[in-house]
C-alpha positions, -999 to +999 in steps of 0.1 A: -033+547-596-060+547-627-064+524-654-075+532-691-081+506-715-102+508-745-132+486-748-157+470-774-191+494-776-215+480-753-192+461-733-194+472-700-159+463-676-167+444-644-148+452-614-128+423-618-113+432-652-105+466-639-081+453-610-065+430-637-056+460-659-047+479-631-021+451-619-013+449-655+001+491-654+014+480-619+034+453-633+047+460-667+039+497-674+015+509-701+011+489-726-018+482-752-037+459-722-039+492-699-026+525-698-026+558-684-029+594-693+006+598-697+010+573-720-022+567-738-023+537-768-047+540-795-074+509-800-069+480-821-100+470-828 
């Protein structure tokens, strides 16, 4: 399984917020936290 999520510029995702999101997509489906190519969210920020 892969996990997209979108990030601040120069933030760089440490391993342990990637196995959250992916978890997250595990658990509840896309959603704004994580997502996938199927169903890709646009940012918020």
């Amino acid at each position: 399984m892969l996990a997209l999520w979108w990030i601040l510029e120069n933030h760089t995702p440490t391993p342990q917020e990637a196995k959250e999101r992916l978890e997250s997509i595990n658990k509840n489906g896309s959603t704004l936290f994580a997502f996938s190519f199927n169903d890709v969210f646009l940012p918020t920020f």
